[in-house]
C-alpha distance (Angstrom), angle and dihedral (degrees) to the residues before:
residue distance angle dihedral
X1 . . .
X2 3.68 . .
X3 3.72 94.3 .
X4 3.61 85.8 59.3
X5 3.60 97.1 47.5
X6 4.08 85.5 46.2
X7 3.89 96.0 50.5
X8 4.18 83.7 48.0
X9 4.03 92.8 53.6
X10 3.94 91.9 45.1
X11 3.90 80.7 49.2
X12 3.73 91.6 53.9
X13 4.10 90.6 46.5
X14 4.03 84.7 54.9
X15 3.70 91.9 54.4
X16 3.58 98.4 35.8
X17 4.03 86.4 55.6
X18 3.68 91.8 54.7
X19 4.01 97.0 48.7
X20 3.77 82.2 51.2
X21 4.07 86.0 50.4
X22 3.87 94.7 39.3
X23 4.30 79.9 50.3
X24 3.27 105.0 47.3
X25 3.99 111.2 25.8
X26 4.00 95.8 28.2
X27 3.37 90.3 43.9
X28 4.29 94.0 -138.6
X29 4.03 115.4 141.0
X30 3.57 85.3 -152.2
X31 4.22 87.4 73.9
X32 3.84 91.0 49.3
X33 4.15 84.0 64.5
X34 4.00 93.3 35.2
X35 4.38 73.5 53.1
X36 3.66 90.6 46.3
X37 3.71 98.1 47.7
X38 3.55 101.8 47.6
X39 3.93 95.1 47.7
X40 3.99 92.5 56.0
X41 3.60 87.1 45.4
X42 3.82 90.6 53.2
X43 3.62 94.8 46.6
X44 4.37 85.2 43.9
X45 3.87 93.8 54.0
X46 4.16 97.5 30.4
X47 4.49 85.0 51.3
X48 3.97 88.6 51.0
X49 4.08 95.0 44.8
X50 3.91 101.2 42.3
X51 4.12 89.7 25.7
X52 2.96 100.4 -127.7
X53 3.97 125.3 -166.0
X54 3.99 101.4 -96.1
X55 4.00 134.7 126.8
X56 3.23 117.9 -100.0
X57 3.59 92.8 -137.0
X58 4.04 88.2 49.8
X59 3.74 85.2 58.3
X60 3.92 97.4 43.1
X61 3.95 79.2 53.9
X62 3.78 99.1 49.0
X63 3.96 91.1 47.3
X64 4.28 90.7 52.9
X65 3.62 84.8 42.1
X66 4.03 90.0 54.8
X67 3.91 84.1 41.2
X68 3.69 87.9 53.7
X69 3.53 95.6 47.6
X70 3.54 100.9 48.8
X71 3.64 97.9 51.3
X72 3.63 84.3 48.0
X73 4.44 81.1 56.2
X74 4.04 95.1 48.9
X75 3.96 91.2 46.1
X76 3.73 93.4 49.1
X77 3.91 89.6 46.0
X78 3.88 91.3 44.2
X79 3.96 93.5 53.5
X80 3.98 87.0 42.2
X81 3.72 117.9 103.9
């Protein structure tokens, strides 16, 4: 199971490196929350595999945050032309 849940971070790091791209060389806010997302995601799953010392309510936080920010992604893409 944990090669799974590794294979699923290093996904996450692949998208979170192309919101940064779409941000920063495209020039679309949308990829600075497609960034945003995927990082709190990574740092969601990575804290529940290698148990790492954070708050559960810090991590129900960062996951609504990446919830947040995603929708925030899709509705700025869907308005886009």
């Amino acid at each position: 199971m944990n090669a799974i849940q590794n294979v699923s971070i290093l996904l996450e790091l692949a998208v979170t490196i192309l919101g940064l791209l779409i941000w920063l060389q495209k020039k679309k806010t949308y990829g600075a929350f497609i960034f945003l997302t995927f990082l709190l995601y990574m740092v969601y799953d990575a804290s529940r595999l290698w148990s790492l010392a954070i708050p559960e309510l810090v991590l129900r936080i960062l996951y609504a945050t990446a919830s947040l920010s995603i929708l925030i992604a899709v509705w700025k893409l869907f308005k886009s032309e």
